[in-house]
N, C-alpha and C positions, 0 to 999 in steps of 0.2 A: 774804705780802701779794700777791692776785692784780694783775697789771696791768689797767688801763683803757683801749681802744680811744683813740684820739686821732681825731679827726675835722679833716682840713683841706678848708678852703673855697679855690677860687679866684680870683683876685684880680674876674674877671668875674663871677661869685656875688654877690661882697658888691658892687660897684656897683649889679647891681642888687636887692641888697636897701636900698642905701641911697637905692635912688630910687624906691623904695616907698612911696607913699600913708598917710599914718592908717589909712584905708576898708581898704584892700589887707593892712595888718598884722593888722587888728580880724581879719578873715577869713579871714588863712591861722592866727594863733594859734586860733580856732575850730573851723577844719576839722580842725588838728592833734588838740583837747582831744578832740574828737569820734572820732577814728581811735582813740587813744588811750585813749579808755573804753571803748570796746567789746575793745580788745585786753587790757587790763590785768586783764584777770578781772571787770567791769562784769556786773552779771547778767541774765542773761538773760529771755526773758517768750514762753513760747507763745501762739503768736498761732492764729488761724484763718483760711485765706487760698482762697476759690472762686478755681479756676485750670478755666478748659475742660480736660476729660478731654484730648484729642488733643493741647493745646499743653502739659502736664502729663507724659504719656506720651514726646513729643517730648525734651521738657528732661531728663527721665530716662535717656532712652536717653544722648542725648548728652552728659551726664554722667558716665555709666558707659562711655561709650568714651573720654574723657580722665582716668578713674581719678578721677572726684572725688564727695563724694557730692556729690546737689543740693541736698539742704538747703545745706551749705557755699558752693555755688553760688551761692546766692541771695545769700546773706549779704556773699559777695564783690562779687556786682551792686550790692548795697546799697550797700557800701561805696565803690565806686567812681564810683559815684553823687553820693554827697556830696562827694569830692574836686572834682568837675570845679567 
């Protein structure tokens, strides 16, 4: 039987999760469902996306000097997008 991580919260954490709004729950359980299908193997959909050549070229480059691809890039903008 493999073990399960255990996860503890801090006593500061859970006040203020219990002083969390209805509104404020609806929206972080959303945001969460949302991270969460796209990670879980949610599928995917080609898109087609006009990007200016030079700002396009730009993201690329800088891309490929943090080792990451840009598609991936994006997808992380995306994401982190929705978080905020």
């Amino acid at each position: 039987m493999s073990e399960r991580p255990v996860q503890y919260f801090t006593k500061e954490y859970l006040a203020h999760c219990r002083a969390m709004t209805p509104d404020q729950i609806v929206g972080f359980l959303e945001d969460f469902r949302l991270m969460h299908a796209v990670r879980s193997g949610g599928r995917s959909r080609l898109i087609s996306l006009k990007v200016p050549e030079p700002l396009l070229e730009a993201f690329k480059a800088k891309a490929q000097l943090t080792g990451v691809q840009y598609q991936t890039q994006i997808k992380r903008l995306m994401e982190a997008w929705l978080k905020r």
